[in-house]
MARKE-537285 format. One record per residue (C-alpha): x, z, y. Coordinates in nm, 2 decimals, padded with zeros to 4 digits. Example, Ala and Ser with C-alpha at 12.3 -4.5 7.8 and 13.67 -1.06 7.14 Angstrom:
<atoms>
01.23, 00.78, -00.45 .
01.37, 00.71, -00.11 .
</atoms>
This chain:
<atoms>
05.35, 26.91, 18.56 .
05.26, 26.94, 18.92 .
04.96, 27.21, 18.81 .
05.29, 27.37, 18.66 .
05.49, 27.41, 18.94 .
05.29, 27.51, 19.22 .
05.19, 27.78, 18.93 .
05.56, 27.88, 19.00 .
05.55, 27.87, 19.30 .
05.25, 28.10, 19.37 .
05.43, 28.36, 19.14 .
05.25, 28.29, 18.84 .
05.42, 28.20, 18.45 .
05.32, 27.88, 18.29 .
05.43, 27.68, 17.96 .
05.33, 27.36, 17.91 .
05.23, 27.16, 17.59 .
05.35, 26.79, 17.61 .
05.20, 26.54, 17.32 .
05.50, 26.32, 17.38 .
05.82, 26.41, 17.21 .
06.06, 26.27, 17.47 .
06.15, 26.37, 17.79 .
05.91, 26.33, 18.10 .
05.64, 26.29, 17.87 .
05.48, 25.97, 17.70 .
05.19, 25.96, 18.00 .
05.07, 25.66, 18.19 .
05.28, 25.78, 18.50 .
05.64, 25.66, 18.32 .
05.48, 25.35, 18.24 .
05.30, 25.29, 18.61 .
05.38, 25.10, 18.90 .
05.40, 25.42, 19.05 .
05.17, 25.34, 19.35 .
05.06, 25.67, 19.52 .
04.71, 25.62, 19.71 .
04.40, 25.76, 19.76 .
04.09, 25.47, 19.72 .
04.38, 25.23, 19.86 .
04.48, 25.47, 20.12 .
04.79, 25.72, 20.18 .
04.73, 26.06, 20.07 .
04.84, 26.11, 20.45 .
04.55, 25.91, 20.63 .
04.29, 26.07, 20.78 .
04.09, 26.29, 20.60 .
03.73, 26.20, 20.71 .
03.86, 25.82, 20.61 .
03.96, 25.92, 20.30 .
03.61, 26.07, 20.22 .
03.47, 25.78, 20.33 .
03.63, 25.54, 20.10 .
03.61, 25.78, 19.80 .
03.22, 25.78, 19.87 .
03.23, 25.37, 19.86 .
03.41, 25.28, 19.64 .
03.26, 25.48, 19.39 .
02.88, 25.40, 19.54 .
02.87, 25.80, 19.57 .
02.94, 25.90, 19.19 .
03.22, 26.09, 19.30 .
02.98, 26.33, 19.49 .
03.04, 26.48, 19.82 .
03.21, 26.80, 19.71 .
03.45, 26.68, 19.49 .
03.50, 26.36, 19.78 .
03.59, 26.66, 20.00 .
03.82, 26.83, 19.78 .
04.02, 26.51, 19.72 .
04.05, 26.38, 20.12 .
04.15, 26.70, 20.19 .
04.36, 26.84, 19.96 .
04.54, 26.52, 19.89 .
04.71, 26.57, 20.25 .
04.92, 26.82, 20.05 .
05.05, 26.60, 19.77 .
05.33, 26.38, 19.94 .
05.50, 26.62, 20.11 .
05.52, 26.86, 19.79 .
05.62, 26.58, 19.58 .
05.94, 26.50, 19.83 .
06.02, 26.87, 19.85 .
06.05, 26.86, 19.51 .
06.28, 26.60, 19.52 .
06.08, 26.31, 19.39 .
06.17, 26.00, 19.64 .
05.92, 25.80, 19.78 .
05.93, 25.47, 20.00 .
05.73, 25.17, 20.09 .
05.71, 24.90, 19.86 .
05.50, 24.67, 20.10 .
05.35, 24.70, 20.42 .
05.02, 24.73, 20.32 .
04.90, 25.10, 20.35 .
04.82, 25.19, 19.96 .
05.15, 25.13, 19.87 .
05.31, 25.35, 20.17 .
05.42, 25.65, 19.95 .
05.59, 25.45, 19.61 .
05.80, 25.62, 19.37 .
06.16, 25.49, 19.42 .
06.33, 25.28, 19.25 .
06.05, 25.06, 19.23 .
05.92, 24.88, 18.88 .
06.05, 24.50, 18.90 .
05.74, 24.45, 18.67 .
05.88, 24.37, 18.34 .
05.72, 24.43, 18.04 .
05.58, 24.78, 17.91 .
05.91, 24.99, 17.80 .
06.03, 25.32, 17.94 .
06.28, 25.35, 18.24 .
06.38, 25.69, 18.30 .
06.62, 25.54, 18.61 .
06.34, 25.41, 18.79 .
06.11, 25.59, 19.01 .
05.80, 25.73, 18.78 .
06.06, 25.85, 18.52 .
06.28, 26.02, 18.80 .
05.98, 26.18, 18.94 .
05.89, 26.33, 18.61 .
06.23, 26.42, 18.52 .
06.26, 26.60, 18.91 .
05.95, 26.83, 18.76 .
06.07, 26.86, 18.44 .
06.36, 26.98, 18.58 .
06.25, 27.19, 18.84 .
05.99, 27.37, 18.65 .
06.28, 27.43, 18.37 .
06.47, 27.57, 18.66 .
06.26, 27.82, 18.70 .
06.19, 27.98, 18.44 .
05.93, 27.74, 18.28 .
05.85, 27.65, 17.90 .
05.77, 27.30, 17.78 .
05.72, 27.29, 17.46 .
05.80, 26.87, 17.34 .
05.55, 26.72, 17.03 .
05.31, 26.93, 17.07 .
04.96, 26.86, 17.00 .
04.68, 27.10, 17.08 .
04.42, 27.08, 16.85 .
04.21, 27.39, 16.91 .
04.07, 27.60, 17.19 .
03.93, 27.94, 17.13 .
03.76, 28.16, 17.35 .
03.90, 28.56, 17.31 .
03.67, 28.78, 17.44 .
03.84, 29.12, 17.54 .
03.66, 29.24, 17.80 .
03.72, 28.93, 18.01 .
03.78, 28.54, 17.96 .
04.08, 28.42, 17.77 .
04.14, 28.13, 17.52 .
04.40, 28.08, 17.24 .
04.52, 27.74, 17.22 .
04.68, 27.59, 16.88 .
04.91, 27.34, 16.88 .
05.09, 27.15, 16.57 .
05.42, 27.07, 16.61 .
05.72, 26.94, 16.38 .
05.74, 27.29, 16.30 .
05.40, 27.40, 16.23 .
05.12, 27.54, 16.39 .
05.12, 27.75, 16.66 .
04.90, 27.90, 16.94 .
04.96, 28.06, 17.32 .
04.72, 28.30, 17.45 .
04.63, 28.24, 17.79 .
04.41, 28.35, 18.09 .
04.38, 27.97, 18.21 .
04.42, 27.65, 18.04 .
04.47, 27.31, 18.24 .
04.33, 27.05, 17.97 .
04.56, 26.71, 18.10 .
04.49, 26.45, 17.82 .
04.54, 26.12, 17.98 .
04.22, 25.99, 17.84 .
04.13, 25.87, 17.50 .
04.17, 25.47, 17.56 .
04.40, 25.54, 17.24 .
04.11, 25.64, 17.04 .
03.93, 25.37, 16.88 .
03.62, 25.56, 16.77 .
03.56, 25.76, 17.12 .
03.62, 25.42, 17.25 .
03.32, 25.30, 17.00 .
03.12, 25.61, 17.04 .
03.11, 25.63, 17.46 .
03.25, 25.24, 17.60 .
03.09, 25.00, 17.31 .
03.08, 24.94, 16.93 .
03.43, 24.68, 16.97 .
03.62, 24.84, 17.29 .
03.85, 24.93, 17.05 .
03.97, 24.57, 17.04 .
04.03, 24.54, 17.35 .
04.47, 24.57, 17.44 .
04.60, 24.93, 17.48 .
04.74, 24.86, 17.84 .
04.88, 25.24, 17.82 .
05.09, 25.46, 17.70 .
04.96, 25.58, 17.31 .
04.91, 25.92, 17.37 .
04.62, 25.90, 17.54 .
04.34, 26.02, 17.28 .
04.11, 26.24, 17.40 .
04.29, 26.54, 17.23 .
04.21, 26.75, 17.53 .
03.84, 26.61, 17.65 .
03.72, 26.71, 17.27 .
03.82, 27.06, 17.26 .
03.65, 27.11, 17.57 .
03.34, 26.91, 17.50 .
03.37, 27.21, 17.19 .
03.33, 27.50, 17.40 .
03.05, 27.38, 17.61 .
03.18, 27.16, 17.86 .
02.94, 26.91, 18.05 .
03.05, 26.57, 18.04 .
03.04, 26.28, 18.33 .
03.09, 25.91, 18.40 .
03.20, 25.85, 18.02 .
03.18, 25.50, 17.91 .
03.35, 25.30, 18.20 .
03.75, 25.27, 18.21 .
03.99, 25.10, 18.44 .
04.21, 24.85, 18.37 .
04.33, 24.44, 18.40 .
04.29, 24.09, 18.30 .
04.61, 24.04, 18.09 .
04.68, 23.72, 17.87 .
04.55, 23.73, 17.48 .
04.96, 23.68, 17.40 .
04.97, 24.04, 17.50 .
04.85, 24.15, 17.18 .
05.11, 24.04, 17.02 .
05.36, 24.03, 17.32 .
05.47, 24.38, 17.54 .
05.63, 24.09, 17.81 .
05.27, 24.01, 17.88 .
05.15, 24.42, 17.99 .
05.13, 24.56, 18.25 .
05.16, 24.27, 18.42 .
05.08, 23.98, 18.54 .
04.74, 24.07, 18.62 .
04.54, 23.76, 18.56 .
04.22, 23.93, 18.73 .
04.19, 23.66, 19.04 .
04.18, 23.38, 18.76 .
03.87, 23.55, 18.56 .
03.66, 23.66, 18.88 .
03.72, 23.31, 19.11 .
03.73, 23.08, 18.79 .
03.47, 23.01, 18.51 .
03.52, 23.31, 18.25 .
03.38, 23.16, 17.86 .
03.31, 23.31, 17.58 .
03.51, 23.20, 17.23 .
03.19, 22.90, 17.19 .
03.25, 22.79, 17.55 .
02.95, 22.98, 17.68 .
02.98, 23.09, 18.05 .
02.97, 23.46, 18.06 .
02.80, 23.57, 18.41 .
03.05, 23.77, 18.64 .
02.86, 23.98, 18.83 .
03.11, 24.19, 18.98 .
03.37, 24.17, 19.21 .
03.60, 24.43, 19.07 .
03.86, 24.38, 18.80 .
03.73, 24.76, 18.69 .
03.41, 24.67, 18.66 .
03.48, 24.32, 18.50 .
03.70, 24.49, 18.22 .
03.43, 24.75, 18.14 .
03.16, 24.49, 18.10 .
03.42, 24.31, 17.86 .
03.51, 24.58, 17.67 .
03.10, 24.62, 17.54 .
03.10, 24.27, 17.43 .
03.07, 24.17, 17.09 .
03.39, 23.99, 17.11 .
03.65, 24.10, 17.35 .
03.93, 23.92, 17.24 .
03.76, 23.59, 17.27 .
03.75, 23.49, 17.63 .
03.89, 23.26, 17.81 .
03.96, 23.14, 18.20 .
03.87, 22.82, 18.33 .
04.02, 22.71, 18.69 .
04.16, 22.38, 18.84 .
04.45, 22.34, 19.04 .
04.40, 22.48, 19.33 .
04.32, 22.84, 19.19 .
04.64, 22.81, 19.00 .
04.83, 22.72, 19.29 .
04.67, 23.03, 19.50 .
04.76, 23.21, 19.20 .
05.14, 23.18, 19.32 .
05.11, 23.40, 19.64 .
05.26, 23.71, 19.70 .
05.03, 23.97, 19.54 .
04.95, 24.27, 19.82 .
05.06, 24.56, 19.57 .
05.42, 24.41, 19.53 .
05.34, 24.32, 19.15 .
05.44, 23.99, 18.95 .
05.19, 23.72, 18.99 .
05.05, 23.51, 18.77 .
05.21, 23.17, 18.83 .
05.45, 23.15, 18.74 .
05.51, 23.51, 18.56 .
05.29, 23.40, 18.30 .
05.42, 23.13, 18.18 .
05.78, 23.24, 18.22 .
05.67, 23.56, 17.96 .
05.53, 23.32, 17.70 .
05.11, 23.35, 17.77 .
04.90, 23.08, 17.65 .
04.81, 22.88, 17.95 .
04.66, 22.50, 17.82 .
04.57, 22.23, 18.10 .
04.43, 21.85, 18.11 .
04.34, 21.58, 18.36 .
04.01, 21.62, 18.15 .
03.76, 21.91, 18.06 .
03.72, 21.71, 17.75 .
04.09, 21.73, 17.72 .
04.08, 22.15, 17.76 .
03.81, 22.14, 17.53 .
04.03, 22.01, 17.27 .
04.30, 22.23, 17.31 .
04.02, 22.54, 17.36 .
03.89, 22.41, 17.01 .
03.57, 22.44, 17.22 .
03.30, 22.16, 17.22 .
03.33, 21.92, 17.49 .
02.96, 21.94, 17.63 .
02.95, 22.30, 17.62 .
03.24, 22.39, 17.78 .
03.16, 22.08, 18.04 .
02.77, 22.27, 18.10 .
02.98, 22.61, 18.14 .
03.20, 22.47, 18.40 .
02.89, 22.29, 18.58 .
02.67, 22.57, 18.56 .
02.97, 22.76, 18.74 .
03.01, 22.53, 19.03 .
02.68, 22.56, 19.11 .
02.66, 22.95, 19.14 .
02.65, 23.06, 19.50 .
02.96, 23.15, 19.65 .
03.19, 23.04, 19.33 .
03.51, 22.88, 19.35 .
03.43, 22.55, 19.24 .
03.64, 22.35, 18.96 .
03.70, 22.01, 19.06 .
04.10, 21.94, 19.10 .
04.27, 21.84, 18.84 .
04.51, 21.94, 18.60 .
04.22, 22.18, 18.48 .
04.39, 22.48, 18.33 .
04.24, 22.79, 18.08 .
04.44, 23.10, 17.96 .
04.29, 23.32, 17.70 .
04.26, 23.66, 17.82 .
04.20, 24.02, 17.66 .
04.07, 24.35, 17.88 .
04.34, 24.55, 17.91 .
04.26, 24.94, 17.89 .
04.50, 25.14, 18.13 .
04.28, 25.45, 18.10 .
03.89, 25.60, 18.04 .
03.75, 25.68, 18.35 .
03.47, 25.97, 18.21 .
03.56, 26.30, 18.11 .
03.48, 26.70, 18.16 .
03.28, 26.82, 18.42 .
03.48, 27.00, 18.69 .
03.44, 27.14, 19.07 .
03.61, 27.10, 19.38 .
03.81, 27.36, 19.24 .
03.93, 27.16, 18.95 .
03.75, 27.44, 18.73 .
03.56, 27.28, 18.40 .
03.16, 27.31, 18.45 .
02.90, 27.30, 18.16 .
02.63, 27.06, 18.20 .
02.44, 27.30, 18.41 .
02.72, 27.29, 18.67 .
02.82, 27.66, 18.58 .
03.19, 27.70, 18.59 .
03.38, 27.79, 18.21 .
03.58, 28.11, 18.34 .
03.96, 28.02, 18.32 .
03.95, 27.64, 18.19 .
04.08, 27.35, 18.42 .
04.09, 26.99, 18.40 .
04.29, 26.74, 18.58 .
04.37, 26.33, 18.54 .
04.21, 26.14, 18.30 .
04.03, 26.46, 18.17 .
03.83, 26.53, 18.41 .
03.55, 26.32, 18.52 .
03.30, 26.24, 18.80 .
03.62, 26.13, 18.97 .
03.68, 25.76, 18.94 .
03.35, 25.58, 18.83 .
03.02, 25.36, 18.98 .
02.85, 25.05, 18.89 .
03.13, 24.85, 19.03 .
03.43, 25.02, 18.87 .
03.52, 25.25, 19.12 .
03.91, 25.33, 19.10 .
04.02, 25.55, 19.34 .
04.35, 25.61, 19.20 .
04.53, 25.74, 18.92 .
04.78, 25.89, 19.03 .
04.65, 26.07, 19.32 .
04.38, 26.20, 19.16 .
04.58, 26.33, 18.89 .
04.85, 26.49, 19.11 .
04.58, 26.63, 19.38 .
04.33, 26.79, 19.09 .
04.68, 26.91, 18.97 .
04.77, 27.08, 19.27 .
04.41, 27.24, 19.34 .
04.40, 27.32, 19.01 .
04.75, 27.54, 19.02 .
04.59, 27.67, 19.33 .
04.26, 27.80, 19.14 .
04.46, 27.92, 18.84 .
04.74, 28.09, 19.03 .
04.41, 28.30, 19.23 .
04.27, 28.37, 18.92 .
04.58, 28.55, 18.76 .
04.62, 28.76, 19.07 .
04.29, 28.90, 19.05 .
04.24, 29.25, 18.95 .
03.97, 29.16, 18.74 .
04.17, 28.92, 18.57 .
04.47, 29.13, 18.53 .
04.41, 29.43, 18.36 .
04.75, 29.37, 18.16 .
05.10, 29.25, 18.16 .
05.27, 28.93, 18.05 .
04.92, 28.66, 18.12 .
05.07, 28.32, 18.15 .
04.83, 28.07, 18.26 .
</atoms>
């Protein structure tokens, strides 16, 4: 949507395709905390620190150009948003949460809110681009990309609708799929055999449509096989109280995190991204579990730094399983674990270096799923947002943007960097890129091109 109106805006016409059948769109940003940063900076911070962090938290697999690109052109993003009406405010006074849309999620449970601030600020675009001119076509779901070869690039896109099929011929397509995390057998083919098991912490719509047709016309393909996401409670699957939140990452990286048997499984990461990927290639994601005494549980209570619901008491006030004993033979029992091998898991996990040891009772477990927000691989691009093949040559006239596009988020260690930056800075270069191309002579030779 914002690749849509800055199209506008440079003088160029767009229509846009949305999956979801309701207004603003059935995308992760109505269902986010709305959080606007840039590797848990403002987009307005300094771009050389920007770079910087992209760089680290992503142990360089972002690469230098497209770490450029992002620091800088990011700078742009908050000041479009509020001139398009979309308000913005602190939520706390940490500095990734500077630019928040307003009203803020309380937190509650995965439902739509078009009052609060990510439905407004999709609503604001919606309307604006309507305002102007612009096409969105609701339901529809593109399902092929064609390449028309008239003396120059363009592509033919069909969509299905309730109506039929139909297709747009175009001199640019932007390709904004939200991921496939709603795609069991790309999650099978790319994350692991079971990822598929692992809770949907997203919206539904997210299913690669996009990344498919352009892995079908040659596009190269980055980073796929690692996602972001959270520790949620196993009640989730069957509760939407328990998702988004409470995150209940703390618990499974500072406690003892066992497998269904009682078997410690090694954490060797310090990221909730990177913990959730390594889960999501298990045999058994579903069947884990989080070991802690009292004294994790109680720091589980404190205000978290992003403004969102904590774990104690917002678990147990949404109805997640949460068992605890005087006893690890006692949480055994209600684990239906065996006593001595859930008592050699927790042993073996007081005496890791640097663990936070169990030893105040009430001991306390919660079974826990990985919770997939959205898959962090996708298409090749540039710093221009322009798709690449694998030989890093540029696919005249397609884009990619979000979840689509990859190389952005990724690294051993999870490596978020922000959705919804990334997805609204890719989305204003790429309007950028696309509007540029239109206007050239080359790429003009008629009337009536729509990107």
């Amino acid at each position: 949507m914002l690749a849509a109106r800055r199209l506008q805006q440079l003088g160029a016409t767009a229509t846009v395709l949305e999956k979801g059948d309701v207004e603003g769109g059935l995308g992760n940003t109505v269902i986010s905390g709305g959080i606007v940063h840039v590797a848990w900076l403002p987009p307005d911070a300094a771009v050389g620190a920007k770079r910087d962090r992209l760089l680290a938290e992503t142990d360089g697999e972002i690469g230098p150009e497209l770490a450029d690109a992002f620091a800088r052109m990011s700078s742009h993003v908050i000041p479009w948003l509020v001139g398009e009406g979309v308000q913005m405010r602190a939520k706390t006074a940490g500095p990734a949460t500077r630019w928040t849309f307003w009203p803020f999620r309380s937190g509650d449970g995965r439902r739509l809110h078009p009052d609060l601030g990510p439905g407004q600020a999709m609503s604001a675009l919606y309307a604006n681009f309507r305002r102007s001119g612009g096409t969105i076509v609701l339901g529809a779901r593109a399902n092929s990309l064609e390449r028309v070869s008239r003396g120059r690039a363009r592509w033919r896109v069909g969509y299905g609708t309730g109506e039929g099929q139909r297709s747009l011929l175009a001199d640019c397509v932007l390709v904004a799929d939200g991921g496939f995390q709603g795609n069991q057998e790309m999650l099978s083919r790319y994350v692991g055999p079971n990822a598929g098991l692992c809770l949907l912490r997203a919206a539904t719509s997210g299913t690669g449509d996009g990344l498919r047709l352009l892995l079908g016309v040659g596009a190269g393909a980055v980073g796929l096989g690692r996602v972001y996401g959270h520790l949620v409670s196993a009640t989730a699957l069957e509760s939407d109280e328990l998702w988004p939140f409470p995150h209940l990452d703390e618990l499974c990286l500072k406690g003892a995190l066992v497998s269904r048997r009682g078997d410690l499984f090694p954490v060797t990461v310090d990221s909730p991204e990177g913990l959730v990927t390594r889960l999501a290639r298990t045999e058994d994601p579903r069947g884990f579990a989080a070991i802690f005494d009292q004294g994790l549980w109680a720091e589980a209570a404190h205000q978290h730094t992003l403004g969102i619901p904590v774990a104690n008491p917002g678990l147990v006030e949404r109805g997640g399983h949460l068992c605890a004993s005087e006893t690890i033979a006692g949480l055994a029992a209600a684990l239906g674990m065996a006593e001595r091998r859930l008592a050699r898991a927790v042993d073996a996990h007081n005496c890791e270096p640097g663990s936070v040891p169990i030893k105040t009772p009430p001991y306390r477990a919660v079974r826990v799923v990985p919770g997939i927000t959205f898959t962090m691989g996708g298409a090749r691009i540039g710093p221009d947002a322009g798709v690449q093949g694998p030989d890093g040559k540029a696919i005249p006239g397609l884009y990619a943007a979000g979840s689509t596009a990859g190389g952005v988020n990724g690294g051993p260690r999870g490596g978020y960097i922000g959705g919804l930056a990334a997805a609204a800075t890719f989305g204003y270069i790429a309007g950028g890129s696309m509007a540029a191309r239109v206007a050239s002579p080359i790429s003009r030779p008629g009337q009536g091109q729509q990107p």
